[in-house]
C-alpha positions as CSV (number, residue, x, y, z in Angstrom):
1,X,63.8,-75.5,62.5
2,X,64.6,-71.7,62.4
3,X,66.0,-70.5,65.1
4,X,63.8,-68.1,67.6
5,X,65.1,-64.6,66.4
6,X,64.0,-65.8,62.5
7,X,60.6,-66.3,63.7
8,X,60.7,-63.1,65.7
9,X,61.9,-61.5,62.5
10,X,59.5,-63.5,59.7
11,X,56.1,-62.5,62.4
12,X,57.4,-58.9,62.8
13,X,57.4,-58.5,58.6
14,X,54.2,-60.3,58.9
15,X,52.8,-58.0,60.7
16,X,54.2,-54.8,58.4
17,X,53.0,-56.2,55.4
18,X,49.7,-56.6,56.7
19,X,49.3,-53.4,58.5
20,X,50.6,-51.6,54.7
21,X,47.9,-53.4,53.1
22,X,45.0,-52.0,55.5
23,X,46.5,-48.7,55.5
24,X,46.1,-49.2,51.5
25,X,42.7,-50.5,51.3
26,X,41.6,-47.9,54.2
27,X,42.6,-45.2,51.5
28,X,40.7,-46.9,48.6
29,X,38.3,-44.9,47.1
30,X,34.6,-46.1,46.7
31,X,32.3,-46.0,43.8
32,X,30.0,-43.4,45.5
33,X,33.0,-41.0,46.2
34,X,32.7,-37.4,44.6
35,X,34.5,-37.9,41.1
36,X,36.0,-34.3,41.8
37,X,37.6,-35.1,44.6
38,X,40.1,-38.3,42.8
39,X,43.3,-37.1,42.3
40,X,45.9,-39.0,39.4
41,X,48.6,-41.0,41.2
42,X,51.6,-38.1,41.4
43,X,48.9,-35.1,40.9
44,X,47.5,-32.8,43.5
45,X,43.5,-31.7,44.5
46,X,42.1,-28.3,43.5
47,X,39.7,-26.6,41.1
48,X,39.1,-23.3,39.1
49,X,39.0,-20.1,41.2
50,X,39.5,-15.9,40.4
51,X,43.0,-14.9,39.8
52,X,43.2,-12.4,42.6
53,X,39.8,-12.8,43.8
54,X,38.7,-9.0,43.8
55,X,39.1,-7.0,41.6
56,X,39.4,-3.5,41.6
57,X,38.1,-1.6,38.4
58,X,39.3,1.7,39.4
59,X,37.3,5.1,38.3
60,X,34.5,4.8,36.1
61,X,33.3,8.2,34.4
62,X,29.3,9.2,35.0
63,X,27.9,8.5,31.9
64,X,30.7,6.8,30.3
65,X,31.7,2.8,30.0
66,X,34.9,1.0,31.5
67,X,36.0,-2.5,30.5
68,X,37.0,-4.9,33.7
69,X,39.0,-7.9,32.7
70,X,38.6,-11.2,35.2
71,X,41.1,-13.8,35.3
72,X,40.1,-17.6,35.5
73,X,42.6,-20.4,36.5
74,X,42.4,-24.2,36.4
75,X,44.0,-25.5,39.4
76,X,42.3,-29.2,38.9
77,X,44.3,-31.9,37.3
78,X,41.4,-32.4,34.3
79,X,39.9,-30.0,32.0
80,X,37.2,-27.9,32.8
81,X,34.7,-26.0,30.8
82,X,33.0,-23.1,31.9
83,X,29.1,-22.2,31.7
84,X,26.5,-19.1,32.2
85,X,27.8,-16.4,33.9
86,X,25.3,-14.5,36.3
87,X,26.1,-10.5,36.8
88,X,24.5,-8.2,40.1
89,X,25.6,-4.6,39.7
90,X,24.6,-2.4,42.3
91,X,22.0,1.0,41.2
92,X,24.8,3.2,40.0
93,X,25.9,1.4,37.8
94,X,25.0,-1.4,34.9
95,X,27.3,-4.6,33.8
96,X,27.4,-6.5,30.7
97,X,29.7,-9.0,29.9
98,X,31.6,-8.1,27.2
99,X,34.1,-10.6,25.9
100,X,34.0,-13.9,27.3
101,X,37.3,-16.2,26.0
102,X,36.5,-19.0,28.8
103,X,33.3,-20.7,26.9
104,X,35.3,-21.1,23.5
105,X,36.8,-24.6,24.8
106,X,37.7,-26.8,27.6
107,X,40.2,-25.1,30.4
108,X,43.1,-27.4,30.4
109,X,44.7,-28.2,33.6
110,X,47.1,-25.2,35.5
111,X,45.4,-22.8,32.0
112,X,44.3,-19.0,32.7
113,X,41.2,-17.4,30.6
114,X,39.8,-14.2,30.8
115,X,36.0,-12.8,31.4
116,X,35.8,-8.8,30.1
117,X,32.7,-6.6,31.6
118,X,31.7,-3.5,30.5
119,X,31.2,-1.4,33.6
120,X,28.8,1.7,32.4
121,X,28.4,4.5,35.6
122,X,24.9,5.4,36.5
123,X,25.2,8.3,39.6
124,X,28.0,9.1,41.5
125,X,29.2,6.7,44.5
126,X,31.1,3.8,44.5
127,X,29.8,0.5,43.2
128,X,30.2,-3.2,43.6
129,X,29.6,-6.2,41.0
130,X,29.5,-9.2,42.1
131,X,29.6,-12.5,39.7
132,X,28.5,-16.0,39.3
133,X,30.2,-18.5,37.1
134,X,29.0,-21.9,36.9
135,X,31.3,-24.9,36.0
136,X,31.8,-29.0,35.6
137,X,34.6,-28.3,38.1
138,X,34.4,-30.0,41.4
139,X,32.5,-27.3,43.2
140,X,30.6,-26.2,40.2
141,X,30.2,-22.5,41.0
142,X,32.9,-19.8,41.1
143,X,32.1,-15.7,42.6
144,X,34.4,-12.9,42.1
145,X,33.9,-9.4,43.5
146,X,34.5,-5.9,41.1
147,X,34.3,-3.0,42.9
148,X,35.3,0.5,42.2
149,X,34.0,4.2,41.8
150,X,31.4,6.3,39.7
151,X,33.5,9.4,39.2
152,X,32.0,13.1,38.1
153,X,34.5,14.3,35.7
154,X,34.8,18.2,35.0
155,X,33.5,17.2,31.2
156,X,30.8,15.4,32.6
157,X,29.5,17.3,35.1
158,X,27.6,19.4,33.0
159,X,25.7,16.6,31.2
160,X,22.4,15.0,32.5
161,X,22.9,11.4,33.0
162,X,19.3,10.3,32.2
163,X,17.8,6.9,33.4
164,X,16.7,6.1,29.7
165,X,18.9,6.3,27.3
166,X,17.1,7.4,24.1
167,X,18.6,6.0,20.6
168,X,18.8,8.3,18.5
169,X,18.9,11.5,21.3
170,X,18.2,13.9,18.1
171,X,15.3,13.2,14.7
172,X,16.1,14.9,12.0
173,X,14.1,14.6,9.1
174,X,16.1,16.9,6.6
175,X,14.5,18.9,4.4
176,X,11.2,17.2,2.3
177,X,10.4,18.3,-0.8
178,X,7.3,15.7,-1.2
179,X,3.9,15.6,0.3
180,X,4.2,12.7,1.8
181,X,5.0,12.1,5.4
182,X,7.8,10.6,7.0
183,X,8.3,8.3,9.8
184,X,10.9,7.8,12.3
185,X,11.5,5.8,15.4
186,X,12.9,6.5,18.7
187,X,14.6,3.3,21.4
188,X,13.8,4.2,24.8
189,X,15.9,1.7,26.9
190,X,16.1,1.5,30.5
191,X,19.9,1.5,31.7
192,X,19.4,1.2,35.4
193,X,18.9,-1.5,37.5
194,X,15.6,-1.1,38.5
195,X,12.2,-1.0,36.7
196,X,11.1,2.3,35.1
197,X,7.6,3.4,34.7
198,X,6.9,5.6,32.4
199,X,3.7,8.2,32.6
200,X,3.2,9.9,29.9
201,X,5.1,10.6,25.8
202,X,3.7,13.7,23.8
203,X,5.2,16.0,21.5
204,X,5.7,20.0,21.9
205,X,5.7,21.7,19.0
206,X,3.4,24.3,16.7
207,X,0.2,22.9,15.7
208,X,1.1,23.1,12.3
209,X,4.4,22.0,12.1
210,X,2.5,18.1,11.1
211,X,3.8,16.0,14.2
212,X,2.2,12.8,15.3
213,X,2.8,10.5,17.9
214,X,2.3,6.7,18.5
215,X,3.7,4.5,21.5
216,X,2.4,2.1,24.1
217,X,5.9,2.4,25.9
218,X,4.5,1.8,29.4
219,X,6.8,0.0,32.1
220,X,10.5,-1.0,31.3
221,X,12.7,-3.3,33.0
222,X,16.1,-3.2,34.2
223,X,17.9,-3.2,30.6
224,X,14.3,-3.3,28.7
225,X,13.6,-1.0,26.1
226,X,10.5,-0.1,23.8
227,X,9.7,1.9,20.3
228,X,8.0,5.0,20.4
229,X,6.9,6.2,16.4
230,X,7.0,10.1,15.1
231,X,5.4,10.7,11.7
232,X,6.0,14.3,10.0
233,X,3.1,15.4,7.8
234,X,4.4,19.7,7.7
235,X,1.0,21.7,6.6
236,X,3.1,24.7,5.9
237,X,6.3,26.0,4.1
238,X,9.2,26.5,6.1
239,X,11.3,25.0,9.1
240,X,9.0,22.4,12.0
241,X,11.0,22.2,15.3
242,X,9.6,20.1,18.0
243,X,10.4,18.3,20.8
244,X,9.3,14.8,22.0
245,X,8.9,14.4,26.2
246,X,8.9,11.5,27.8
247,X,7.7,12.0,31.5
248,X,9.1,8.7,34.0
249,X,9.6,7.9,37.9
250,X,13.3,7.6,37.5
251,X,15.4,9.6,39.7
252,X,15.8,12.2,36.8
253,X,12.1,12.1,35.7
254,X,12.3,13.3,32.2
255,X,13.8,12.6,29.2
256,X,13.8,14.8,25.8
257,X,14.5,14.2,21.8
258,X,15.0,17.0,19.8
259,X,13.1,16.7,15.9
260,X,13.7,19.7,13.0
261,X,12.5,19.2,9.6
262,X,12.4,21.7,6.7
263,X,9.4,21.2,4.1
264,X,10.4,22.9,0.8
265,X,8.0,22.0,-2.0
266,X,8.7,22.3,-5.2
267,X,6.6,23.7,-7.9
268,X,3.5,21.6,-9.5
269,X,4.2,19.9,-12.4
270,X,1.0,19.1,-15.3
271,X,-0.6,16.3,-13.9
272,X,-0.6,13.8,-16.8
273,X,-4.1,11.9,-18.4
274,X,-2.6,8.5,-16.7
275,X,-1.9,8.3,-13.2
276,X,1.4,6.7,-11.3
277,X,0.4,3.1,-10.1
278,X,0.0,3.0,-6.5
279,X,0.1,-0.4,-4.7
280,X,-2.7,-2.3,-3.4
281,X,-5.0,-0.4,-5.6
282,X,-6.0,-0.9,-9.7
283,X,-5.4,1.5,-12.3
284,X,-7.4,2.4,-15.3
285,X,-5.4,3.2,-18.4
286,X,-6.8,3.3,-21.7
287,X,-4.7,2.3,-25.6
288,X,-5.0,6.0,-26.9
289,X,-4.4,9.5,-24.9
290,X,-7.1,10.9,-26.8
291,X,-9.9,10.5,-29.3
292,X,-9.7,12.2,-32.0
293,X,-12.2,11.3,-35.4
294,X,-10.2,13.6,-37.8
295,X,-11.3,16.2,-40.5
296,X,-14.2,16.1,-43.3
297,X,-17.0,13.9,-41.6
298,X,-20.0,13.6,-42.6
299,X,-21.3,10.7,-41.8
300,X,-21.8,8.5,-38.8
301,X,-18.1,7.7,-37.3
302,X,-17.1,5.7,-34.9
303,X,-13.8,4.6,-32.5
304,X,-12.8,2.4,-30.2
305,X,-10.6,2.0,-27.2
306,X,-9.6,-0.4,-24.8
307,X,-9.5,0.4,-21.4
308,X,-6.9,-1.7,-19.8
309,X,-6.4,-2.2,-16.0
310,X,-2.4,-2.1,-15.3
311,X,-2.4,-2.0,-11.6
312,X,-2.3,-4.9,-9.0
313,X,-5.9,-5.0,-7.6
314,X,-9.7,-5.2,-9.5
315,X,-10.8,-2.0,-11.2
316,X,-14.7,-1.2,-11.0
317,X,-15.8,1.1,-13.8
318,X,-18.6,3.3,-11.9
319,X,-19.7,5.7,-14.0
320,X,-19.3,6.7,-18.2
321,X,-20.1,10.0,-18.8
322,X,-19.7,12.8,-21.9
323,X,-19.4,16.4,-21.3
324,X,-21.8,17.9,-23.8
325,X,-24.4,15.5,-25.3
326,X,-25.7,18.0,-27.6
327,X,-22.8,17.2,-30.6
328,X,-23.9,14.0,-31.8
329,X,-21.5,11.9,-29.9
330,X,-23.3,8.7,-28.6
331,X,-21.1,6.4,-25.9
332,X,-21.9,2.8,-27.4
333,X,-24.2,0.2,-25.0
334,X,-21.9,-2.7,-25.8
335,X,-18.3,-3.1,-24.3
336,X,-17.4,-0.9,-20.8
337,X,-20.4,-0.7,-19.2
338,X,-21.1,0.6,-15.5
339,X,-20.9,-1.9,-13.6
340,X,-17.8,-3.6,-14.9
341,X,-14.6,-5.2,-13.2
342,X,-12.1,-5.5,-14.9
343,X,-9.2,-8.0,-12.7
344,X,-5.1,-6.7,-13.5
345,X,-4.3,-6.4,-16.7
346,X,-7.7,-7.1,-17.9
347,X,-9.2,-5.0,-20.8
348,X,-12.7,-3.7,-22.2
349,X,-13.7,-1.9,-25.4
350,X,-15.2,1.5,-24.9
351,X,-16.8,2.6,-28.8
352,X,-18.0,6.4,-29.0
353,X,-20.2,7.0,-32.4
354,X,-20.3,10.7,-33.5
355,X,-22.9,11.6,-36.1
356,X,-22.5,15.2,-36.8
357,X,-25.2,17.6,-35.9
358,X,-23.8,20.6,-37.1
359,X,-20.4,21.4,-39.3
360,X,-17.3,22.2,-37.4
361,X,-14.9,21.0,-34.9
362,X,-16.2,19.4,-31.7
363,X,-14.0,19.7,-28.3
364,X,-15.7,17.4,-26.1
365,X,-14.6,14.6,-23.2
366,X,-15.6,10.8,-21.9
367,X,-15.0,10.7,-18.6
368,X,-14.7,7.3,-16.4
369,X,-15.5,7.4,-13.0
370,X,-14.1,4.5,-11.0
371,X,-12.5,2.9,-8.1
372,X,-9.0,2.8,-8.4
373,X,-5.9,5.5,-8.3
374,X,-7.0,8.5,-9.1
375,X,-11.1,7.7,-9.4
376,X,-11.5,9.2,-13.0
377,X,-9.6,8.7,-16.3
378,X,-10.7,12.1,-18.9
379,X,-10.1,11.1,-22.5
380,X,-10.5,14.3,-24.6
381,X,-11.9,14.5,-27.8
382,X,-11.5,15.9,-30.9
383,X,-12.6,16.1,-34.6
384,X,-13.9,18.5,-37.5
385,X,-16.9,17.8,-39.2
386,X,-17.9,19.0,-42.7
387,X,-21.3,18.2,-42.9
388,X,-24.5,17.1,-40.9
389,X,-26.3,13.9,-40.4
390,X,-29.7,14.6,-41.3
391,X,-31.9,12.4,-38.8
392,X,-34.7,12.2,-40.6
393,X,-33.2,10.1,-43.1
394,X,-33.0,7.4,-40.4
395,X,-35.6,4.5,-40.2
396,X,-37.3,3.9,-37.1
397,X,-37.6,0.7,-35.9
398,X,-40.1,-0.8,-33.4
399,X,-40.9,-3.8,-32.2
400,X,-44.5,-5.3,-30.6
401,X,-46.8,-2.1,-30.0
402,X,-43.8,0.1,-29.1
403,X,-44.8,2.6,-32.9
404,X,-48.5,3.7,-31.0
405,X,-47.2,5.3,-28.3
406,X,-44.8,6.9,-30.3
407,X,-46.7,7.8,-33.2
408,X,-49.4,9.5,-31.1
409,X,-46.5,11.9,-30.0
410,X,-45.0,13.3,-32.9
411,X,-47.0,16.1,-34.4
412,X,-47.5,17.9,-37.6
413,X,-44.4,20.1,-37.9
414,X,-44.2,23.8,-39.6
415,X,-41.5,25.4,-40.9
416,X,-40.5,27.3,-37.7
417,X,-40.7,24.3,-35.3
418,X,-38.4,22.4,-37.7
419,X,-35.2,22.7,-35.3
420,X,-36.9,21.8,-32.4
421,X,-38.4,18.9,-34.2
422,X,-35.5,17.3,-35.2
423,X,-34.1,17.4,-31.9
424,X,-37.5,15.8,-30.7
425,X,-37.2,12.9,-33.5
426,X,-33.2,12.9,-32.7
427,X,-34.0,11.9,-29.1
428,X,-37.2,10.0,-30.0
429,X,-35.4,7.9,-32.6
430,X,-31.9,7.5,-30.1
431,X,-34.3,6.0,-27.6
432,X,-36.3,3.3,-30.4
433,X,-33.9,2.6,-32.7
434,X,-32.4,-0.8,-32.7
435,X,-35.2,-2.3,-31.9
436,X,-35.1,-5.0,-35.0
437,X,-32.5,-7.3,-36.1
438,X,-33.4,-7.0,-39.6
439,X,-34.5,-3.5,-41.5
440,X,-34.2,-4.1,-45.1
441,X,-35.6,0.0,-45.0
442,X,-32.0,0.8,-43.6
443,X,-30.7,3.5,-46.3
444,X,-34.0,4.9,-47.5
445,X,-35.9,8.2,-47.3
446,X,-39.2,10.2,-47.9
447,X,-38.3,13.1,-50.5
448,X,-41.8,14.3,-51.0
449,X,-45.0,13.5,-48.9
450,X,-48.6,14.0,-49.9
451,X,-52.0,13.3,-48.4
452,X,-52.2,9.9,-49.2
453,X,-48.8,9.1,-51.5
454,X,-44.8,9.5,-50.8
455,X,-42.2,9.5,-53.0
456,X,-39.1,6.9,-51.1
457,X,-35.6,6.8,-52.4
458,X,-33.1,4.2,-51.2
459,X,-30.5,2.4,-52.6
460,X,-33.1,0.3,-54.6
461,X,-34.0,3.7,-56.5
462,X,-37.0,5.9,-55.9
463,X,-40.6,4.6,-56.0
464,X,-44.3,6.1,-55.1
465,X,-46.3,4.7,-52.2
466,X,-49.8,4.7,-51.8
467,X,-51.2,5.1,-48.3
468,X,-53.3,1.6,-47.3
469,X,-51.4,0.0,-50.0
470,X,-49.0,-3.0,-49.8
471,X,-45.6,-2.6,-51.6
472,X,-42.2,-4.6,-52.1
473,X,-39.3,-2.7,-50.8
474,X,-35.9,-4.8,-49.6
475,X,-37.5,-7.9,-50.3
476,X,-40.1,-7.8,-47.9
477,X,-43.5,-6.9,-48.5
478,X,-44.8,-3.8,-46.2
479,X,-48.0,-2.1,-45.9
480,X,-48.1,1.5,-46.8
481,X,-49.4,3.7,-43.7
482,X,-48.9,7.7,-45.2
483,X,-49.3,10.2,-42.3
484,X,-48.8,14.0,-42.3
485,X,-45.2,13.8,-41.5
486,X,-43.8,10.3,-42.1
487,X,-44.6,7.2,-43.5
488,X,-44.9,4.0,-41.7
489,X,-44.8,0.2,-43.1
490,X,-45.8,-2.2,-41.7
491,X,-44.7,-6.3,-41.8
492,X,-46.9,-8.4,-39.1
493,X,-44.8,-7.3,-35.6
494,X,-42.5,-4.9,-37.0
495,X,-42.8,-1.5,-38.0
496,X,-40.8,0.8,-39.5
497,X,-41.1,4.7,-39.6
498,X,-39.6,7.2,-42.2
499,X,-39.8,10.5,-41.0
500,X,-40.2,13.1,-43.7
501,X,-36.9,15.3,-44.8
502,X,-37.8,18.6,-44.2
503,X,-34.9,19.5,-46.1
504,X,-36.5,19.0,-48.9
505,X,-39.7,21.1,-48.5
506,X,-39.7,24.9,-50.2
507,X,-40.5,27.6,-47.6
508,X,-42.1,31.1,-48.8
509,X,-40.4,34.9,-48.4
510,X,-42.4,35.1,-45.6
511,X,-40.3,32.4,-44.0
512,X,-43.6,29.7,-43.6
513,X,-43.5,26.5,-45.4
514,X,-45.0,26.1,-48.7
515,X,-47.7,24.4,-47.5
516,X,-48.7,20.6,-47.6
517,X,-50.0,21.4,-51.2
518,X,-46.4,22.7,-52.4
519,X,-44.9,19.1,-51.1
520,X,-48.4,17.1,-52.6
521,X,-47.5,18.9,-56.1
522,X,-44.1,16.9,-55.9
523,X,-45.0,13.6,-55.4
524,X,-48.0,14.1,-58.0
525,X,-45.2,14.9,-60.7
């Protein structure tokens, strides 16, 4: 049995261990502490605070920018990582951060980083910043204080510190030697704290030195800015100065941008036949700069071009037109007609057909009106001719009952109405002719015309014809119709007229013709 002091002794170490092992289970930690507030067997508590807490920036220049570096320390034992940081400057001045090296990675434990702001001064006074960092550190949110003073330099003082800052404060447009207008842009941005309104934007300057204006800069918030458009169109020669105003409710109230421009034009040049292609629109260009039929005709001629469309959008050809229509120059019914669209780089033939009315050259034009660049495409034209094309040695061909209306309006013609004549039959026979798809007369004339007989020559050789008569010519049997100034055949629905070549007929000294007797005594020999 142990004595009495052992079991004195072995109750009293009883007791001790026990009482350690509730002090050690009274300072267990539970699974709904704050995980912040563990701390690592041998560390010590703590989290991440300002190095210094305040800070003092110092002097800031009016008008100018001062960078404020913040120190950040770690005093938990775990890494931290830092997140948004929140800035409140007071009116007279505006805060940015600048650099900021503690979001790049995780703070280790006992670590400094560092927060730079750019500290811009508004008006004069002193100033205070204060700023929010938030954190996975135990509290989770850090403030600092910068403080300091907006000072007026003797530089500075003479500069207007505006309430908008304007970027660029000065449009120049140089010197354009183009007429074509230029466009440039103009930031207003607010640089205060507090909401700007802005009234009114307009431009000062002569009324013809070309400036425009276009904005809907109407209310900017603290740091906000907006786009306000000048376009320069100069009407005159010479130097444009202006100025652009904007009117506000800032403490300054107004705010100016200078603009110069010099418009120096050069001379015209020669304005080419095809125009420079323009986008969004078509253009009409045609394969030849010119038309030209050459020297010596003396027959019908004829030429074709292609009008091609080179631009980017449909061409529609409006209107074909020539100059002078009294030459013998016929614009062709098939190929570009008005009306036409041609897509990009689509094409149509356009066939002219010249059939001398008189020897000489011929200076005449086809013009295109149309829709795209430009609106009209001139194509000049050019040729010598050495003879005429007598129109009377041309068939005229009609279909159904078209010959009865015409027939009734030619009439007998005399020796002094023969050059308004031809021009009559000339437009008579433009307007008819065609009118068949088969005229085996094609080539053949009347060289002598009497009451009721004709002489006809053709490539088939020269026969008479006997008015009410039926004769072969060309393979086709016609029947014989002799009148006092043409002969017409006839072949069941078509009928074909050949108009007597005056030409031919022998006029007296007295400058009459000879009389229907004179041409009768031909076609009796």
């Amino acid at each position: 049995m142990p004595s009495k002091h052992a079991q004195a002794l072995l109750s009293l170490l009883f007791f001790i261990a026990l009482f350690a092992f509730w002090i050690g289970f009274a300072h267990a930690q539970s699974a709904f502490d704050d995980p912040g507030s563990r701390v690592a067997a041998g560390g010590r508590g703590g989290d991440v605070v300002a190095v210094g807490g305040n800070v003092d920036a110092g002097d800031v220049a009016l008008g100018s920018s001062s960078q404020v570096v913040m120190l950040i320390r770690n005093d938990s034992a775990k890494p931290v990582s830092s997140g948004e940081i929140s800035l409140y400057p007071s009116s007279n001045v505006s805060a940015s951060v600048a650099q900021n090296e503690c979001s790049q990675a995780l703070l280790p434990p006992d670590a400094v980083c560092a927060i730079a702001l750019s500290v811009k001064g508004l008006q004069p006074g002193r100033f205070r910043i204060e700023m929010l960092m938030r954190h996975d550190g135990r509290a989770k949110l850090i403030t600092s204080t910068v403080s300091g003073l907006v000072d007026v330099s003797a530089d500075s003082s003479r500069d207007v510190i505006n309430d908008l800052e304007t970027i660029p404060s000065e449009i120049a447009f140089g010197s354009l030697t183009a007429s074509r207008p230029l466009t440039r842009s103009v930031i207003l941005r607010n640089v205060t704290s507090k909401p700007i309104l802005i009234n009114s934007i307009e431009i000062e300057s002569n009324e013809r030195a070309g400036y425009t204006l276009k904005s809907d800069c109407e209310k900017l918030d603290s740091g906000g800015a907006c786009i306000a458009t000048v376009t320069w169109a100069p009407e005159q020669r010479g130097p444009a100065t202006g100025v652009l105003i904007v009117n506000h409710d800032g403490p300054t109230g107004v705010v100016s941008v200078v603009l110069d421009g010099s418009y120096e034009p050069g001379n015209a040049a020669e304005v080419g036949i095809f125009p420079e292609a323009v986008p969004g629109k078509g253009l009409l260009t045609a394969s030849q700069t010119g038309i030209n039929f050459g020297d010596g005709i003396e027959t019908a001629s004829s030429i074709t071009v292609s009008l091609v469309n080179v631009g980017d959008a449909p061409v529609r050809i409006n209107k074909i037109r020539l100059s002078n229509e009294d030459n013998g120059i016929q614009i062709s019914s098939t190929g570009c007609k008005v009306g036409s669209l041609l897509k990009p780089v689509e094409a149509c033939p356009l066939t002219l057909v010249w059939e001398p009315v008189r020897t000489g050259s011929v200076l005449d034009d086809v013009q295109i009106v149309h829709d795209g660049a430009r609106g009209i495409l001139v194509l000049p034209i050019t040729g010598t001719s050495s003879g005429a094309v007598n129109q009377d040695s041309k068939s005229i061909v009609f279909n159904n009952n078209d010959a009865d209306s015409i027939l009734r309006a030619i009439e007998p013609i005399s020796a002094s109405d023969v050059g308004a004549s031809v021009k009559f039959r000339q437009k008579k026979s433009r307007s008819s002719r065609g009118g068949a798809s088969n005229n085996s007369l094609e080539g053949y004339r009347v060289t002598s015309l009497a009451a009721t007989r004709a002489i006809v020559s053709g490539p088939g050789g020269s026969r008479v014809v006997f008015d009410g008569q039926e004769t072969v010519i060309g393979g086709v049997l016609w029947e014989v119709s002799v009148q006092s100034s043409s002969v017409q055949f006839n072949d069941g629905g078509q009928k074909v007229l050949l108009l007597f070549d005056r030409s031919l007929a022998p006029f007296n000294d007295n400058g009459t013709a000879g009389g229907q007797s004179a041409v009768s005594s031909v076609a009796e020999n």
